[in-house]
C-alpha positions in Angstrom: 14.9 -29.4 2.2 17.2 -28.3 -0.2 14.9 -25.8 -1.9 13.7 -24.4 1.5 17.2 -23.9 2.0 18.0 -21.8 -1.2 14.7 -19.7 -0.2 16.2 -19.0 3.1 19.7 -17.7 1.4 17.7 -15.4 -0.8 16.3 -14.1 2.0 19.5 -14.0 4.0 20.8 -11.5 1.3 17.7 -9.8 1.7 17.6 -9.1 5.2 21.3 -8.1 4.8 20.4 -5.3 2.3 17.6 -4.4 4.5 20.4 -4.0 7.5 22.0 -1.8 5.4 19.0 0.6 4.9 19.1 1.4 8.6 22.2 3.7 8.0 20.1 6.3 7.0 18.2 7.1 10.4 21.4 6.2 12.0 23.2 8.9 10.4 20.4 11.1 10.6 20.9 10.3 14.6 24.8 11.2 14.7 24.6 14.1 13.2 21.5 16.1 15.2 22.3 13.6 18.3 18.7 13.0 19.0 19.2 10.3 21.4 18.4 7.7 19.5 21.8 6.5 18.5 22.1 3.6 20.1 18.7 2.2 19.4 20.0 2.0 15.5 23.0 0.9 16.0 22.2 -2.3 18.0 19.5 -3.0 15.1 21.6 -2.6 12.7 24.0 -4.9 14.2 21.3 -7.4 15.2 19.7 -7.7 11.4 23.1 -7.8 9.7 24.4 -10.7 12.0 21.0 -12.4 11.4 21.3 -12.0 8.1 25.1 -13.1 7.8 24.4 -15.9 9.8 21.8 -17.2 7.5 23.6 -16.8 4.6 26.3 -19.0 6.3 24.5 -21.4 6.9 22.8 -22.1 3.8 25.5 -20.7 1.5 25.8 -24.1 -0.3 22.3 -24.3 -1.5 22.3 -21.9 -4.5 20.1 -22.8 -7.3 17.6 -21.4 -10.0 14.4 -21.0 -7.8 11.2 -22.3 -9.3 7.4 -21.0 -8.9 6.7 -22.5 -5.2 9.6 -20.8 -4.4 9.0 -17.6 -5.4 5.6 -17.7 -3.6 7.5 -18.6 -0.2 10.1 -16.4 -0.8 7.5 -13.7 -1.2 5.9 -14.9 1.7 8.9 -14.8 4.0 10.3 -11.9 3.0 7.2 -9.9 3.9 6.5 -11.4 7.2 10.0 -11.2 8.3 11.5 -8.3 7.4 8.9 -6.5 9.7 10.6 -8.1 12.3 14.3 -6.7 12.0 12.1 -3.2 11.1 10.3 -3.3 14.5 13.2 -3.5 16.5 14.3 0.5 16.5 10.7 0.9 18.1 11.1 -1.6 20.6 14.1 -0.3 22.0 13.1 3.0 22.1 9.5 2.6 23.3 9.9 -0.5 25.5 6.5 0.3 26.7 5.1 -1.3 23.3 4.5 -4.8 22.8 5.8 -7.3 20.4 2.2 -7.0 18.8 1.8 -3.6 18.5 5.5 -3.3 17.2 4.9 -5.5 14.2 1.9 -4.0 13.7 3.4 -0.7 13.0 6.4 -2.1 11.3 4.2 -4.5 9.1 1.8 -0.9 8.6 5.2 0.9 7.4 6.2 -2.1 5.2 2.7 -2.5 3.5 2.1 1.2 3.1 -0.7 0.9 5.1 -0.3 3.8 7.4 -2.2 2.6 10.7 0.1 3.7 13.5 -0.4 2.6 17.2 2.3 5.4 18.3 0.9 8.8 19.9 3.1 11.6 21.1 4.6 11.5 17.1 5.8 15.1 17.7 8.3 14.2 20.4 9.6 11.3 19.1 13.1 11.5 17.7 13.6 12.8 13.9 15.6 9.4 13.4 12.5 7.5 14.8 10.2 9.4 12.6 12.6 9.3 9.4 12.9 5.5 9.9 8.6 5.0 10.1 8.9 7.4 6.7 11.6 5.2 5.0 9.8 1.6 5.8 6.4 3.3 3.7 8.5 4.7 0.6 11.0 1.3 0.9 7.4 -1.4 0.9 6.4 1.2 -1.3 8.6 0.3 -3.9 9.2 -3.3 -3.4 5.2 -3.3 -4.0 5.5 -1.9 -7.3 8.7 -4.4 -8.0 6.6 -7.1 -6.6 3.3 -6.3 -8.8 5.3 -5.3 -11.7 8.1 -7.8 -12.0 8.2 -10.6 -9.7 4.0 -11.4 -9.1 3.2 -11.9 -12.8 6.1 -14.5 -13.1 4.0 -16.7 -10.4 0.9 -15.8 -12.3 -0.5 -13.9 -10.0 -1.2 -10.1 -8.6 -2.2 -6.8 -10.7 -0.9 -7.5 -13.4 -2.1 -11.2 -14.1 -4.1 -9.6 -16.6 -2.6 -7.9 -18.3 -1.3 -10.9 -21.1 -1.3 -10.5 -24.7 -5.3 -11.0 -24.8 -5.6 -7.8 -22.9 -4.7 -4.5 -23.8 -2.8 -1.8 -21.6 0.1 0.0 -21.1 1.8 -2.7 -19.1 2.1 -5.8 -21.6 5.3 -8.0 -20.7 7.0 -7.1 -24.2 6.6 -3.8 -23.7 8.6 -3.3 -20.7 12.1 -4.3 -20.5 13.4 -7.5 -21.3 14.9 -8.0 -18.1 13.2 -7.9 -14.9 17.0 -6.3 -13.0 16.4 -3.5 -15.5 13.0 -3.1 -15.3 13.0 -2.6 -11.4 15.9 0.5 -11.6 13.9 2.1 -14.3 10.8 2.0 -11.5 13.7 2.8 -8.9 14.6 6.1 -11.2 11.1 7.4 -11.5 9.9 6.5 -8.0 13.0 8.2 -6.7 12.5 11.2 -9.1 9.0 11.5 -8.2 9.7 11.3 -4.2 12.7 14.4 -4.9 10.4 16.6 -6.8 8.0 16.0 -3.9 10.2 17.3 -1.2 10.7 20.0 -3.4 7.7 20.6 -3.3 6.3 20.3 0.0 9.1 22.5 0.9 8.0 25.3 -1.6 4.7 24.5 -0.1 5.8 26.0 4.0 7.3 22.1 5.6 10.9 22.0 7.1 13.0 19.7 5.1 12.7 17.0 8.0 8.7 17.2 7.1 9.3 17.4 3.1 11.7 14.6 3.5 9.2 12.5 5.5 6.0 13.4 4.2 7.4 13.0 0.8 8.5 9.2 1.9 5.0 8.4 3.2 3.1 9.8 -0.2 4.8 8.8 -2.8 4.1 5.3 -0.9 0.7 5.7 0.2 1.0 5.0 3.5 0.3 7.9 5.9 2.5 7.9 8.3 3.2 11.5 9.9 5.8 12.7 12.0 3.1 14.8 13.7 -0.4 13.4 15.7 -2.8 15.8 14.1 -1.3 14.7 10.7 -2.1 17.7 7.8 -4.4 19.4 10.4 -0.7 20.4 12.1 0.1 22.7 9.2 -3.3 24.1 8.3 -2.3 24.8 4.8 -3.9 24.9 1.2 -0.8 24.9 -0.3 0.5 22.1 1.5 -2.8 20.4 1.2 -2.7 20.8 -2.7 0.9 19.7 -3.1 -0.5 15.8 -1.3 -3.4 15.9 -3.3 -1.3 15.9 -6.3 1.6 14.0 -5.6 -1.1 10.9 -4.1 -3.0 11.3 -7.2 0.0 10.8 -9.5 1.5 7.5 -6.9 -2.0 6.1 -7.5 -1.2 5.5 -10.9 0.3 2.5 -12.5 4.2 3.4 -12.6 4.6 0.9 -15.0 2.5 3.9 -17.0 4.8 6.2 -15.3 8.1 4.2 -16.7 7.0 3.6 -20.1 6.1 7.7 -20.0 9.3 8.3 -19.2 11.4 5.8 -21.0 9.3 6.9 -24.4 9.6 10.9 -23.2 6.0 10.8 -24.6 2.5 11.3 -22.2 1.1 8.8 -24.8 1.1 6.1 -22.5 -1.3 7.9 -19.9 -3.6 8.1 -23.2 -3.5 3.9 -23.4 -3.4 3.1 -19.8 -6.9 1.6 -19.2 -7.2 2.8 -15.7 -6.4 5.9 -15.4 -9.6 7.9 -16.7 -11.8 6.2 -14.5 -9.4 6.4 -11.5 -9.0 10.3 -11.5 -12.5 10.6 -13.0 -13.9 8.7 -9.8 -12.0 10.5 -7.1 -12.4 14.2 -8.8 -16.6 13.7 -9.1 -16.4 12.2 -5.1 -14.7 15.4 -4.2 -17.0 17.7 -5.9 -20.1 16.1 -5.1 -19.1 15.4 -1.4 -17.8 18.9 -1.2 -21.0 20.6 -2.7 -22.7 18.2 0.0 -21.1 19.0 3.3 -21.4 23.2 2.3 -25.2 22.7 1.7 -25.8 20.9 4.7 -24.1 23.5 6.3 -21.1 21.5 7.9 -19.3 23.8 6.2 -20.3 27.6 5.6 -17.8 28.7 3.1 -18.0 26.1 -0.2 -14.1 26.7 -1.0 -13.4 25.6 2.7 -15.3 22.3 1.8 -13.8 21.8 -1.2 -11.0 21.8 0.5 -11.3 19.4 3.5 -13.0 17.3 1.1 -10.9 16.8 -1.5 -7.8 16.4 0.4 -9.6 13.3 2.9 -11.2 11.8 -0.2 -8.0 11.8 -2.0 -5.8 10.5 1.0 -8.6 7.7 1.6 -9.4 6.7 -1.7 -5.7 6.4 -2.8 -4.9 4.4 0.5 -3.0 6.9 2.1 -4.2 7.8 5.1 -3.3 10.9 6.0 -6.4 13.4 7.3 -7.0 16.9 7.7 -9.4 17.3 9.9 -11.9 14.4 12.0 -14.2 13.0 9.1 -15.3 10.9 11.0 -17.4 13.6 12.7 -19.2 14.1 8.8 -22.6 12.3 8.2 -22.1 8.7 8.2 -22.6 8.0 4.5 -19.5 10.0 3.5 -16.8 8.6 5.7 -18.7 4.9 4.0 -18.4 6.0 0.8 -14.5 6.8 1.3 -14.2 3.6 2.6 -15.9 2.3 -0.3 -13.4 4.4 -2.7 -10.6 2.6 -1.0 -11.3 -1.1 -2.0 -11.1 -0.2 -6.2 -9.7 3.1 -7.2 -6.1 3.1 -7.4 -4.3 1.7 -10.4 -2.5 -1.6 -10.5 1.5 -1.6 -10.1 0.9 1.5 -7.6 1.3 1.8 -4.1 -2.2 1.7 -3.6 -4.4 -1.2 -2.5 -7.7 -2.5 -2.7 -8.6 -5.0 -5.7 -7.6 -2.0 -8.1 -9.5 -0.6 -10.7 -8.5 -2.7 -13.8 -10.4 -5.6 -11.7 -12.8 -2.9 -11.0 -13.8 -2.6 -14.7 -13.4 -6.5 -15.8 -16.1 -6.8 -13.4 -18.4 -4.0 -14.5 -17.7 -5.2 -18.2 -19.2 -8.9 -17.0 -21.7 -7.7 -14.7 -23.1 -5.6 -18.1 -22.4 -8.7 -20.5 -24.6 -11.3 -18.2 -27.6 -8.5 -18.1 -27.5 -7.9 -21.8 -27.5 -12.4 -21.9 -30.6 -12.4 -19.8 -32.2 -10.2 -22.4 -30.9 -11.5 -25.8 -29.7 -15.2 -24.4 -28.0 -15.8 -28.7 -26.7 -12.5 -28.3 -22.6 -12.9 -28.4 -21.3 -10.3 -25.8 -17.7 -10.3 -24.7 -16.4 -8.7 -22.6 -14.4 -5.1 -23.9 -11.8 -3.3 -22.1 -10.6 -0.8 -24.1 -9.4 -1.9 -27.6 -9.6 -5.6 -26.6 -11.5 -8.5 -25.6 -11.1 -10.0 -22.0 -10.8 -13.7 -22.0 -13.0 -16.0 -20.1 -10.0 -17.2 -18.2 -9.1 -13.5 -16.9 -13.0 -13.1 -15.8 -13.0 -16.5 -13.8 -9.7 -15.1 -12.1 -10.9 -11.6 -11.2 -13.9 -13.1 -9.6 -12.4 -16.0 -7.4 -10.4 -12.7 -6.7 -13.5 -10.7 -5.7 -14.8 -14.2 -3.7 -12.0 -14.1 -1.6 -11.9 -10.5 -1.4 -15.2 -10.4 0.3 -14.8 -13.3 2.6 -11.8 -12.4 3.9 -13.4 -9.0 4.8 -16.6 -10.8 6.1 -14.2 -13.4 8.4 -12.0 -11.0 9.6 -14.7 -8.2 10.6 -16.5 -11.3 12.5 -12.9 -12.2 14.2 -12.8 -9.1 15.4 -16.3 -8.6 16.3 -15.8 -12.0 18.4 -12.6 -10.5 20.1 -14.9 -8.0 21.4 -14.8 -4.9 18.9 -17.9 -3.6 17.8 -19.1 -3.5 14.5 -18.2 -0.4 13.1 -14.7 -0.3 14.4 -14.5 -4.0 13.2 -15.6 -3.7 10.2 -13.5 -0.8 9.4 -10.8 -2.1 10.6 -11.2 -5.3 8.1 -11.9 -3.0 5.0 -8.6 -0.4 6.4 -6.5 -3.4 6.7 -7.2 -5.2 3.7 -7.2 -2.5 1.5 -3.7 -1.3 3.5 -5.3 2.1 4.2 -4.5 2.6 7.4 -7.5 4.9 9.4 -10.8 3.3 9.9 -14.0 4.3 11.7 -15.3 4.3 15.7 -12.1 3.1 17.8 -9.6 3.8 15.1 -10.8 6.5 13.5 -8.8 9.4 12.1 -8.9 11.1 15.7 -7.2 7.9 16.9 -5.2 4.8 16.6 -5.4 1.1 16.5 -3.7 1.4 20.3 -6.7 1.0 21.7 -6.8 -3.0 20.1 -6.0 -6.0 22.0 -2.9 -7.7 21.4 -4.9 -10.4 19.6 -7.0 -8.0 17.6 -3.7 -6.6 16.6 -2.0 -9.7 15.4 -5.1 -10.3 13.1 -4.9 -6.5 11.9 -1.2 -7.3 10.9 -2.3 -10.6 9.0 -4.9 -9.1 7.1 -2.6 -5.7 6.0 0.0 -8.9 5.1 -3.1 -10.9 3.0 -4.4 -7.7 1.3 -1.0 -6.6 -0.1 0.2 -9.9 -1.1 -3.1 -10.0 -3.3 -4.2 -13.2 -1.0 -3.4 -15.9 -3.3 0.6 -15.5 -2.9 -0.4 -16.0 0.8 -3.0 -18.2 1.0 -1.5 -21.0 -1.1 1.7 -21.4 1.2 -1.3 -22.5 3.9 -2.3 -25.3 1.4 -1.1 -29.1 1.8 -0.2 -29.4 -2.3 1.9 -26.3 -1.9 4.2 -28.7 0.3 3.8 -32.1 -1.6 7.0 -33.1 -3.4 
């Protein structure tokens, strides 16, 4: 009891600094007196005296927390803090339900970017600003998480990247410390997100937009203050600015830091993901683009370059945002993006999906068992990069890919049970678990998952929760040896 205790004033302190973040909408909400004033004032009062309160109570129980901790603590703080997040959208849209308000608070949180809201454009800025600052706040506490905290419980993106394997993003060549290694990702995820709003403003938003949009890329998580998302502004420019500002937040920004700390790019050069990553997602956007113009969905091939490259882009990093209805292109392509989303962003991003470093291990083992069943004395280890990849780190990535799958394949029949049909369930299991937000058929990019029951949402909410804790950190608090003494 006393260690569950010490959890619980970690995450006292937590949801106390999480209170505190709420000061930004609710400034934002005195000074353009939007009406919304109120609703962030009572949550901000509500989350800090929860969070005070806990921390009363279990202010005595301070000690040095182990592994089983960490993997509750993880566990708790990302299943609760959704639920000081929702409140601002429950007061203000008393019409939603508790489901649908976690949903779109565990969506923000997750960088997942499903929404259940419509009528975005008349919703306060403060309401808006606040969905925007949950995306860019899970959006770094994911790259804390998979870059600092996860690889201490031997687990998430990183667990593979040990002194057997090469990459950017060895232990020893980060900081010593984890405190210091999470501002340095602080620094360059903030700097990133400024030159972004720069950007987008340069690019023909208002600032409100930049601001927001800027929040909800740089975390891959497409939320939009508008309903028609990027179809609202119509623009290249704008297009082309989120195109490159997704591509770079799909990187590692463990890459990112080391670039940075180093003032070199010769840590891009090392990084064993990137190549394929932007390699994979360039040649989709040509080939679909050349595609759609020569079946003649499109009649100019510039103005399907275009829609292509920025829906490929926004899907295949996880984002979310659209353009235009792709779900209205032949079948296969809207698939294929789908596909894109389960592998290509980088580990230690805000992306999801099983990332492409596990991507590659298993292409390397899938090659080395072929080459066995033709030259069975043949020694052929398996090669990523400069290195070798141990046996142990190939056993992991596929008990990875296992539960990968059958998680997709159990919740897709869930839902299919709950009623849903196929498509839209299966979608929905692949956008959830990969925490990209848009699916196909009900909750495609026309729509929203508002249309789900409240049961089919609470199982869209556990699934973008599994996916983003990498399944293992969540999973094993479900198991009776995780609670033996």
């Amino acid at each position: 009891m006393n260690r569950l205790l010490a959890v619980v004033n970690v995450l006292a302190k937590m949801i106390l600094v999480f209170g505190l973040t709420m000061l930004i909408p609710l400034i934002l909400a005195i000074w353009i007196d939007d009406g919304a004033l109120w609703v962030f004032r009572e949550s901000f009062f509500v989350t800090i005296s929860c969070g005070f309160f806990l921390w009363l109570l279990t202010r005595r129980f301070k000690r040095e927390l182990q592994t089983r901790d960490g993997f509750l603590l993880v566990v708790l703080v990302w299943s609760m803090l959704p639920v000081f997040a929702m409140l601002p959208l429950l007061l203000y849209l008393p019409e939603l339900t508790i489901s649908m308000a976690y949903f779109e608070a565990v969506s923000g949180l997750t960088a997942t970017g499903g929404t259940v809201l419509t009528g975005l454009d008349h919703l306060p800025l403060s309401i808006n600003l606040w969905r925007g600052e949950m995306v860019w706040l899970g959006g770094m506490g994911l790259i804390v998480l998979a870059v600092a905290i996860l690889p201490l419980l031997g687990v998430g993106g990183r667990q593979m990247f040990k002194a057997e394997t090469p990459g950017p993003m060895k232990e020893n060549k980060l900081t010593p410390r984890i405190a210091e290694t999470a501002k340095g990702l602080w620094l360059v995820y903030a700097s990133l997100t400024l030159a972004c709003i720069v950007a987008y403003k340069w690019a023909g938003m208002s600032w409100f937009d930049a601001v927001m949009h800027a929040f909800t890329t740089l975390g891959l998580g497409g939320f939009s203050s508008h309903d028609a998302s990027y179809g609202y502004w119509d623009s290249p420019t704008i297009e082309f600015v989120a195109i490159v500002f997704m591509l770079i937040a799909g990187i590692n920004f463990a890459t990112h830091f080391l670039a940075w700390r180093a003032k070199s790019l010769t840590s891009y050069r090392f990084d064993p993901e990137i190549g394929w990553f932007i390699f994979i997602v360039l040649a989709s956007c040509v080939g679909f683009a050349f595609y759609l113009w020569f079946i003649e969905v499109y009649s100019d091939p510039l103005t399907a370059l275009r829609y292509a490259s920025f829906n490929i882009v926004s899907i295949a990093t996880t984002t979310g945002y659209s353009s235009t209805d792709y779900s209205l292109w032949p079948i296969f392509i809207p698939l294929w993006m789908l596909f894109l989303s389960g592998f290509c962003t980088s580990s230690g991003s805000t992306g999801g999906g099983i990332k492409m470093i596990r991507a590659r291990i298993l292409y390397q083992q899938v090659y080395r068992e072929m080459i066995n069943m033709m030259h069975p004395s043949a020694v052929t280890p398996a090669k990523l990069d400069r290195g070798v990849v141990s046996s142990r780190i190939i056993f992991a990535v596929l008990v990875f890919m296992f539960v990968y799958v059958a998680s997709i394949v159990i919740i897709t029949l869930i839902l299919t049970l709950s009623g849903l049909d196929v498509i839209t369930a299966f979608s929905a299991a692949v956008a959830c678990i990969n925490n990209l937000g848009p699916g196909l058929g009900q909750i495609g990019p026309a729509t929203t998952y508002a249309s789900l029951t409240d049961f089919q949402t609470w199982v869209c909410s556990f699934a973008m929760l599994l996916g983003r804790l990498e399944f293992f950190t969540l999973l094993v608090v479900f198991t009776p040896a995780f609670w033996r003494k």
